[in-house]
C-alpha positions in Angstrom: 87.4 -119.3 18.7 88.4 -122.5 21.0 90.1 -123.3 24.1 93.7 -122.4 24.7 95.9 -124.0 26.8 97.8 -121.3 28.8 100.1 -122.5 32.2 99.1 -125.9 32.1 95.4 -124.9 32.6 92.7 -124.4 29.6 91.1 -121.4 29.0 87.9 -120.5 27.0 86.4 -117.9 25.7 83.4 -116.4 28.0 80.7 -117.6 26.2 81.7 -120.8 25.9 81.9 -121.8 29.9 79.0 -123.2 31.2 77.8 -120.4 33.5 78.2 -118.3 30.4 74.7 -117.4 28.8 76.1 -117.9 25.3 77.4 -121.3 25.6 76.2 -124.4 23.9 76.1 -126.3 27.5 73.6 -123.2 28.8 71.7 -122.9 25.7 71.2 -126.7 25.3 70.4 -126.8 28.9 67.7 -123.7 28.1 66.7 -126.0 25.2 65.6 -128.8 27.5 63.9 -127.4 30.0 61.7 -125.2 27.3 60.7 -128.6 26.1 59.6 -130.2 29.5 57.8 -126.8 30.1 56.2 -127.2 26.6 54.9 -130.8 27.2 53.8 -129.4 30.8 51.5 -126.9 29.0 50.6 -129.1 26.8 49.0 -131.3 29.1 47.7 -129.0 31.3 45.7 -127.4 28.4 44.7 -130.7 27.5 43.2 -132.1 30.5 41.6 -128.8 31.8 39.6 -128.9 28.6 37.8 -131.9 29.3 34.2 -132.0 29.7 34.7 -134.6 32.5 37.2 -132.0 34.6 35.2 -129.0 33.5 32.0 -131.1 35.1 33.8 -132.3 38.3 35.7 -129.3 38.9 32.9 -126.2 38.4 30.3 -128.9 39.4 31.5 -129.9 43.1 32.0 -125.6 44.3 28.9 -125.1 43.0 27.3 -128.0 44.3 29.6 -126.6 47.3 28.0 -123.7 47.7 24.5 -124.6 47.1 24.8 -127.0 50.2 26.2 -123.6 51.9 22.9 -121.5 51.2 20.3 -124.2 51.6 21.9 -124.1 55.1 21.5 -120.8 55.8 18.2 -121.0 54.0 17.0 -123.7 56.6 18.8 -122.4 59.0 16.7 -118.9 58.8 13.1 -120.2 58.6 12.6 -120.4 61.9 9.6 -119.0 63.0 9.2 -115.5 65.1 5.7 -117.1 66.0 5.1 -116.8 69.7 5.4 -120.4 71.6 2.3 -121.4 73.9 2.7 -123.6 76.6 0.0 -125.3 79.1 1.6 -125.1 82.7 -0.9 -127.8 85.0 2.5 -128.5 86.8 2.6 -124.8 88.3 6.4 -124.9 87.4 6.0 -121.5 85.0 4.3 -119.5 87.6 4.8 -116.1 87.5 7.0 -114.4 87.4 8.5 -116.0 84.7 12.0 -116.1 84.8 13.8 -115.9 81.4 17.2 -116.6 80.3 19.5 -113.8 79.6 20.6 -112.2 76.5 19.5 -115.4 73.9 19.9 -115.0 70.8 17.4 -118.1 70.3 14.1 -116.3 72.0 10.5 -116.3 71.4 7.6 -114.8 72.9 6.0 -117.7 75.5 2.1 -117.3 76.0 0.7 -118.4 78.9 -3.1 -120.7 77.9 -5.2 -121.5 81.2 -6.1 -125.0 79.4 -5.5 -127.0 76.4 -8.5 -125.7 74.7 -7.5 -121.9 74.2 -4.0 -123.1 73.2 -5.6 -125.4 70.1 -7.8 -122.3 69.4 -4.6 -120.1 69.0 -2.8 -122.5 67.3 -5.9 -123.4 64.7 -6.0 -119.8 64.2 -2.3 -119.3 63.7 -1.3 -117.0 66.4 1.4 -119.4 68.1 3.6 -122.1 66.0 3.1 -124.5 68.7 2.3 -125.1 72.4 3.8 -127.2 75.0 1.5 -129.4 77.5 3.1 -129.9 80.9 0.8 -132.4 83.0 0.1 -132.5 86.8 2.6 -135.3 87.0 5.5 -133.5 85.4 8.0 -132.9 88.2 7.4 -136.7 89.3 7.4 -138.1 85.6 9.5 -135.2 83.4 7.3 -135.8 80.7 5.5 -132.9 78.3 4.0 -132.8 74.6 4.2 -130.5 71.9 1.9 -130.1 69.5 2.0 -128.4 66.5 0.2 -128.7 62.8 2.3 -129.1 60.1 5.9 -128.3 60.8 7.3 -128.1 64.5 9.1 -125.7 65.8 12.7 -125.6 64.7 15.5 -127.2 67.0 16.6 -123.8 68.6 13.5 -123.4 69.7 12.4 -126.2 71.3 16.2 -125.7 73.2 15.2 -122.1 74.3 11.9 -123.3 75.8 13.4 -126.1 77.8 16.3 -123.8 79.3 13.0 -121.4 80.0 11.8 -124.6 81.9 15.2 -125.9 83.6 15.4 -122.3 84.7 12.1 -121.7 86.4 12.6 -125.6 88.1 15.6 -123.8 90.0 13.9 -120.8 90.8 14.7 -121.5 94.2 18.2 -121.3 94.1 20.2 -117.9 93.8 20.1 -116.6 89.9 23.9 -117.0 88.8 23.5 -120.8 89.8 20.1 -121.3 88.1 21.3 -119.4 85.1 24.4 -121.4 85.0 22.7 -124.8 85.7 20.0 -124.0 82.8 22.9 -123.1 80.4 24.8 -125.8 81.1 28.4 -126.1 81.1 30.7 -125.6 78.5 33.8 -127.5 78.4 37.1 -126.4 76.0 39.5 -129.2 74.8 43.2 -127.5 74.6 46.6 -129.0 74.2 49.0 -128.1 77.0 51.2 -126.0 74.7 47.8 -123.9 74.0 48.0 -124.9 70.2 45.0 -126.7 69.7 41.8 -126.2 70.9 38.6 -128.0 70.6 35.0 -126.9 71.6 31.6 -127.3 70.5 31.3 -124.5 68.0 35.1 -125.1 67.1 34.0 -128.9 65.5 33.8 -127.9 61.9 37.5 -126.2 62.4 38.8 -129.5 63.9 37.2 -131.4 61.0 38.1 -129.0 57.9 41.6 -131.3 57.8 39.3 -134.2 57.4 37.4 -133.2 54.6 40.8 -131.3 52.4 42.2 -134.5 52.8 38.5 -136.3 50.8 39.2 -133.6 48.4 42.8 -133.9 47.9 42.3 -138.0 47.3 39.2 -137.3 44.9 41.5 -134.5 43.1 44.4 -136.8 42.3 42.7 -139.7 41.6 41.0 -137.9 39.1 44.4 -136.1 37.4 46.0 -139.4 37.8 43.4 -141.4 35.8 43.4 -138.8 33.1 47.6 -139.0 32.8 47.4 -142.7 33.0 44.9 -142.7 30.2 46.6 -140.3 28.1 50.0 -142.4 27.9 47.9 -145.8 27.1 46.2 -144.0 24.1 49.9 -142.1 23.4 51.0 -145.5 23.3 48.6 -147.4 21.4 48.2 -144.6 18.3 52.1 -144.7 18.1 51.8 -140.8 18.4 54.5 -141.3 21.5 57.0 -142.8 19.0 57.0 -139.3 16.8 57.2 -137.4 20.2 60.0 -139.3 21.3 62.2 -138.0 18.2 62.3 -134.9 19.7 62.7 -135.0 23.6 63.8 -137.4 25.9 62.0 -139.9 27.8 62.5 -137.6 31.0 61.3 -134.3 29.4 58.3 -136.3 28.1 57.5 -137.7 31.7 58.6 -134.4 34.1 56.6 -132.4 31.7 53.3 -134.6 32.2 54.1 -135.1 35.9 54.5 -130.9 36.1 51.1 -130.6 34.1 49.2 -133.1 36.3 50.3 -131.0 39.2 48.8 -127.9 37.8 45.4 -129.7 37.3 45.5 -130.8 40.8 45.8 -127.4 42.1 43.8 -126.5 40.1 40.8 -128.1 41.2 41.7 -127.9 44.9 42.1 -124.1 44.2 38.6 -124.0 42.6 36.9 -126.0 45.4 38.2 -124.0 48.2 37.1 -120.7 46.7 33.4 -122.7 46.3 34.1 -123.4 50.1 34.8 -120.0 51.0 31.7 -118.2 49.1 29.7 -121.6 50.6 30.6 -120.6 54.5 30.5 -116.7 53.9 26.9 -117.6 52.5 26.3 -119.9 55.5 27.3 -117.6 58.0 25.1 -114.9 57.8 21.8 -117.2 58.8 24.2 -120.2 60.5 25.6 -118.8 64.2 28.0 -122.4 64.0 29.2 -121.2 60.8 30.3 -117.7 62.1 33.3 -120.0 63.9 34.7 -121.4 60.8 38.2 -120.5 60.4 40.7 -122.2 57.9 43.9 -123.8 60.0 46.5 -121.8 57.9 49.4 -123.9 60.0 47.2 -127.3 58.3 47.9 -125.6 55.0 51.5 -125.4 54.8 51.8 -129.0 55.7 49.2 -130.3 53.1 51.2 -128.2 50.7 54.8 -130.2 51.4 52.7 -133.4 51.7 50.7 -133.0 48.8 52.8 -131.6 46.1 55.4 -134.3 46.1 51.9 -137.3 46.7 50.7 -135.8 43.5 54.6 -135.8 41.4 54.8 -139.9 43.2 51.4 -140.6 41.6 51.6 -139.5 38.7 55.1 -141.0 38.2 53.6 -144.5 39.0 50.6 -144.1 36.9 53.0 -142.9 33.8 55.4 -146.2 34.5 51.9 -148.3 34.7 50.8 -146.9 31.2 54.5 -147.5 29.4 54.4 -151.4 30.6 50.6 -152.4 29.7 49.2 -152.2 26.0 45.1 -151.6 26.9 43.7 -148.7 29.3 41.8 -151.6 30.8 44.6 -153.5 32.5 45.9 -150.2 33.4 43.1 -149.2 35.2 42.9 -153.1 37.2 46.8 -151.8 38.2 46.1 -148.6 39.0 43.3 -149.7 41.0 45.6 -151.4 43.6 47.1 -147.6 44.0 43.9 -146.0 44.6 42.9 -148.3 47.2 46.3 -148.0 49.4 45.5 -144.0 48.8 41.8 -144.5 50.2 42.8 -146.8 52.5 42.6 -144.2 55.9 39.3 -144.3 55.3 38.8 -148.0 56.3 40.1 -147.6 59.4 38.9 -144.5 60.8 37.4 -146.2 63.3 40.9 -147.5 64.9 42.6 -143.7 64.2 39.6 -142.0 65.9 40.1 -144.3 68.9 44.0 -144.3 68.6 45.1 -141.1 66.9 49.1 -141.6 68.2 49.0 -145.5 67.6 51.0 -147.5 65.8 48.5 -147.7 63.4 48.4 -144.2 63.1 52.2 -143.8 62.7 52.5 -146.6 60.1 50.2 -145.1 57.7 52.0 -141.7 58.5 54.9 -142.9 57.4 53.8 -145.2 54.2 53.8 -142.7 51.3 51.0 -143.6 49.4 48.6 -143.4 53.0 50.9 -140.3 54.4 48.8 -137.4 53.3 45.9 -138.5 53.8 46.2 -140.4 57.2 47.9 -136.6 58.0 44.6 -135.0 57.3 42.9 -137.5 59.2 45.3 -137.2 62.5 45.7 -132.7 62.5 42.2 -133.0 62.7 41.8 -135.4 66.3 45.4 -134.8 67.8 49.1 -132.9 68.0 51.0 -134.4 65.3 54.4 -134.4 66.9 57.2 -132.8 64.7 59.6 -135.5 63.9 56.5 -137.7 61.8 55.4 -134.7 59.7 59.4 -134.2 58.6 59.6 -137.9 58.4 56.4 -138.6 56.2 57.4 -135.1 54.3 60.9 -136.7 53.7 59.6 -140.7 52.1 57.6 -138.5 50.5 60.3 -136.4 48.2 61.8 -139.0 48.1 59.3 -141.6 46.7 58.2 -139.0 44.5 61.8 -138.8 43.1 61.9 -142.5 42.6 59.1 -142.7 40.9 59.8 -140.3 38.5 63.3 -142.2 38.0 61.4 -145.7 37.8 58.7 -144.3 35.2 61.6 -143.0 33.1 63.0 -146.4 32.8 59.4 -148.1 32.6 59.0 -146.1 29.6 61.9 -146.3 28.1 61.6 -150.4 28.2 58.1 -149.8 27.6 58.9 -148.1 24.3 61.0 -150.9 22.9 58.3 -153.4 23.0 55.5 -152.0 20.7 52.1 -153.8 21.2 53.6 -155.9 24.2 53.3 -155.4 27.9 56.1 -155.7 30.4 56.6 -158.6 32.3 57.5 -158.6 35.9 60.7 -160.1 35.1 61.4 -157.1 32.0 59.5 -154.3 34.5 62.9 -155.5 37.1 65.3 -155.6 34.0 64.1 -152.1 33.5 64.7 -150.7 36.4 67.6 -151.9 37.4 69.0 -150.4 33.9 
């Protein structure tokens, strides 16, 4: 049955409109976007399979989480050993006062001279002993000694708050406890959003380090798409491909796969990151404070998605208009380096985290999510430059896409040649 024409206005049957199920317009439509998924699974299964990406990605959450327990390992051998020490100051004289409730004590033994403390310490009774001379209040100066490994780092702290608090003995005990504790100060943003202390440093810098993962993670999906359209290209299997879809189900279906091998391997590593500080944290106290900034999260999610489709579009239009995987690369190269490119000036961002500098590379899409990662971990990222770098970013990502279409489509035509600059403009002007 067809279309009618019934008071002045056509008329079809139901299944032939377009919002009909059974129409050709909604089954073609069906058709096309089975394809794109097709070539998205495709490529997904293809590049997960590698040996390199099975390597890289199992390798670095395992490598992850070894780092995590030789940490805690470490971080658990200190010694229970009792700590001697050699007072010829008079500045531990009894009573000895001892800091409250610290979680980093030892016993302290008392040796009337140097000799007894060797003897214990030869005999392995103490881990150490300190030596505090008859000069020490005028000079400050003791020694430890020790035989083959010194006491750990907590240690050594817990014995010199034992001194700093025994100096002030004369004052009342809140003020000497507080003087031998020493102050500690909390960073916060007037709004009470961010906050920044000592054991909160490895929260402020988790941003820092997605963002070395996210650039390693698409460099790495964006050199295996960029190699698979060279050798696509050069073993004409493209050409047999091509009689079946179009150029932009061929390219969103490989953009769409390279995203999933992307999160892939970011989803892999931050489970290796997880089991590395649950590991760490039962022998590492700084560990215990580690908390993942959720709100960082959802912005590296709107940043990074639409980095990754932008990439991948360039590195697809890159592999239509050369001929070898060599010259590719050389181009390609320029990309990686603008993505890296943060990292050359951390420096200026540490110092200036709201400079121009800053704001620049914010807003440049191929620096944006990086330099993001960089800047949510020093400052307050004000609203209007995470919608603004979110925004260049969809849309660069869209262009992309549009430009590697036409790249390809040139790039097609020219079997065995490259593009020139003057044919890559032709192109994308079409």
């Amino acid at each position: 049955m067809t279309c009618w024409s019934s008071a002045s206005r056509w008329r079809c049957p139901p299944w032939m409109t377009s919002s009909s199920p059974w129409s050709p317009a909604k089954r073609e439509q069906e058709a096309e976007m089975g394809k794109l998924w097709q070539v998205a699974r495709y490529e997904y299964q293809r590049h997960v399979r590698r040996r390199g990406f099975l390597f890289t990605t199992f390798g670095m959450p395992l490598l992850i989480i070894a780092i995590g327990a030789i940490s805690a390992l470490v971080a658990g051998r200190g010694s229970n050993k009792p700590l001697g020490y050699v007072d010829r100051a008079s500045v531990l004289s009894a009573p000895l006062l001892l800091p409250q409730e610290d979680e980093d004590a030892v016993p302290l033994i008392a040796f009337d001279d140097e000799a007894a403390a060797r003897s214990a310490l030869e005999a392995g009774q103490i881990q150490g002993y300190y030596l505090l001379p008859e000069d020490y209040l005028k000079k400050g100066r003791g020694t430890l000694y020790y035989w083959n490994d010194p006491p750990d780092e907590d240690t050594q702290d817990y014995f010199e708050r034992v001194l700093r608090l025994n100096l002030m003995r004369d004052l009342p005990p809140d003020v000497a406890q507080r003087l031998a504790e020493g102050p500690e100060m909390v960073i916060r943003s007037p709004d009470g959003q961010r906050e920044a202390s000592k054991e909160g440093f490895l929260n402020l810098m988790t941003p820092y380090f997605v963002g070395i993962l996210f650039m390693i993670a698409i460099q790495m999906s964006a050199g295996y798409l960029l190699q698979a359209v060279v050798e696509e290209k050069e073993n004409r299997t493209m050409e047999l491909i091509l009689t079946s879809i179009t150029p932009r189900q061929f390219i969103g279906g490989k953009v769409i796969g390279l995203v999933g091998v992307g999160l892939t391997q970011i989803a892999l590593w931050s489970l290796g990151g997880i089991i590395a500080v649950r590991i760490a944290r039962e022998r590492w106290p700084l560990a215990a404070a580690i908390t993942f900034p959720w709100d960082f999260a959802l912005v590296a999610l709107v940043l990074f998605l639409p980095a990754y489709v932008m990439l991948a579009g360039l590195m697809t239009g890159i592999g239509a208009a050369v001929t070898e995987l060599r010259e590719a690369q050389q181009m390609a190269g320029l990309f990686n380096l603008l993505l890296a490119a943060p990292y050359f000036v951390v420096p200026v961002l540490f110092q200036h985290p709201n400079g121009l500098l800053a704001l620049a590379f914010t807003l440049f899409p191929l620096t944006a999510p990086v330099t993001m990662s960089i800047r949510w971990s020093l400052t307050l990222v004000p609203l209007w430059q995470i919608g603004a770098s979110a925004l260049l970013l969809l849309l660069s990502a869209w262009l992309s896409v549009i430009a590697a279409a036409r790249l390809f489509r040139a790039g097609m035509l020219r079997y065995g040649q490259r593009l020139s600059l003057h044919g890559m403009w032709q192109a994308l002007r079409s």
